[in-house]
Steps between C-alpha positions, in 0.01 A plus 500: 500500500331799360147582367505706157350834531404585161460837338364672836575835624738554757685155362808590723334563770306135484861360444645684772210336719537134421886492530447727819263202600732184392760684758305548782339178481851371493469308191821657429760571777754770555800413262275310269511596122198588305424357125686739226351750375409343153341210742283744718420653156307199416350408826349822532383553143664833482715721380883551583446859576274419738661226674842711500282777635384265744800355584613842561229655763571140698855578544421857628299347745824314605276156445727393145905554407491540089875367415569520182611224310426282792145517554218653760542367864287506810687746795482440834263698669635748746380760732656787329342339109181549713543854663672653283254582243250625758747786665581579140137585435491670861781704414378553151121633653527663832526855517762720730228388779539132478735515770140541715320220301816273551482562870090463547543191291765373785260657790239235364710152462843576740298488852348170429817400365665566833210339672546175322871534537479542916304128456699297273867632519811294550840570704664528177215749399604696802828476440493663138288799603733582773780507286256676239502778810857553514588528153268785502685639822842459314441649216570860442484697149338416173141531588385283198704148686354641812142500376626149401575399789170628698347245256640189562391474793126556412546254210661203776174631685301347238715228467418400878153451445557174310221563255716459148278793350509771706855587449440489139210755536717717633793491322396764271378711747860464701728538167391868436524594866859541511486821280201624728695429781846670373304816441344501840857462670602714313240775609364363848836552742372246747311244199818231544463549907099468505558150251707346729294545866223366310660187324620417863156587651337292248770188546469548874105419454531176228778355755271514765214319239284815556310526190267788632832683636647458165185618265492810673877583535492442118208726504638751654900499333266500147322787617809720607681352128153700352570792717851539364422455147262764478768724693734388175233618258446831657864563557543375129180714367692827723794443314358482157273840529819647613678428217257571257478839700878611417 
């Protein structure tokens, strides 16, 4: 099944590649074990330190499960195995300012999505981001579930596009906006109100199939969700000279 890679550099990284290739190809399917480790040993012509090593970087990925003393097997590919890695290197990179680059990033890819959404939506589509609505509406307190909340229904946006990638372009965009968002409730007094007459404004426009109306009611909730986040950082950047003041 495997080539041998000889006494190259970067040997784990050329073994990480083929069995990242055998699994994508679908030569070997979710639940499906992989040879042992003394058998991949051979295949490959390489060490066990760096097939273990291997092995290992594969399973971060979320791609292998390493059980030991039953063997290496194939996971199921998830949305979250996919995502996850990305908003940990968001998290891991931005600066106190990403909450500006997280928003610009949505200013660029949400509108369309609402476009595409206003032309290819179901009733069941509908249905979800109206209920998306009044969770928001209901919910009072921690800011964090709140922020949450706001999300879901941008995410069930995507989602009623029907293109299978574009929700999982966003996804790691979406899962660091609930801590933006719980810090702009918790500065903006009117953040929670101004998020939900724009989710309605916005739902009002895709049930009507008005993909102009939508793009530019996106626009515009996107632009005031800038607006308050650089209110956040100056009240935040007040509050720090202050303290560093006294």
């Amino acid at each position: 099944m495997f080539k041998q890679v000889g006494e190259r550099l970067s040997i784990k990284n050329m073994i990480v590649e083929q069995i990242e290739q055998v699994i994508l190809t679908k030569q070997i399917g979710p639940g499906e074990k992989l040879p042992s480790e003394n058998e991949l040993c051979q295949q490959f012509g390489a060490s066990r330190t760096s097939v273990r090593e291997a092995m290992q970087s594969l399973a971060a990925k979320g791609l292998l499960t390493v059980e030991k003393g039953r063997g290496i097997y194939v996971n199921e590919i998830s949305s979250e195995s996919v995502s996850a890695p990305l908003s940990k290197y968001l998290q891991m990179r931005l600066d106190e300012y990403y909450m500006i680059d997280l928003i610009k990033a949505r200013q660029i890819i949400e509108p369309s999505i609402a476009y595409e959404a206003a032309l290819n939506h179901t009733d069941k589509d509908i249905e979800i981001l109206k209920s998306d609505i009044a969770d928001l509406v209901a919910h009072e307190g921690d800011y964090k579930e709140l922020g949450r909340l706001d999300m879901e229904f941008h995410h069930h946006l995507a989602i009623a596009t029907k293109n299978k990638v574009v929700p999982l372009l966003l996804k790691p965009v979406q899962e660091l906006m609930p801590e933006v968002k719980s810090t702009v409730y918790a500065k903006i007094e009117d953040a929670k109100e101004s998020a939900v007459i724009w989710h309605e404004k916005i739902l009002e426009a895709i049930i009507k199939r008005d993909p102009q109306l939508s793009h530019a009611r996106m626009t515009e909730h996107l632009k005031i969700a800038e607006d308050h986040a650089i209110i956040t950082l100056d009240k935040i950047n007040k509050a720090k000279i202050k303290e560093i003041k006294q």
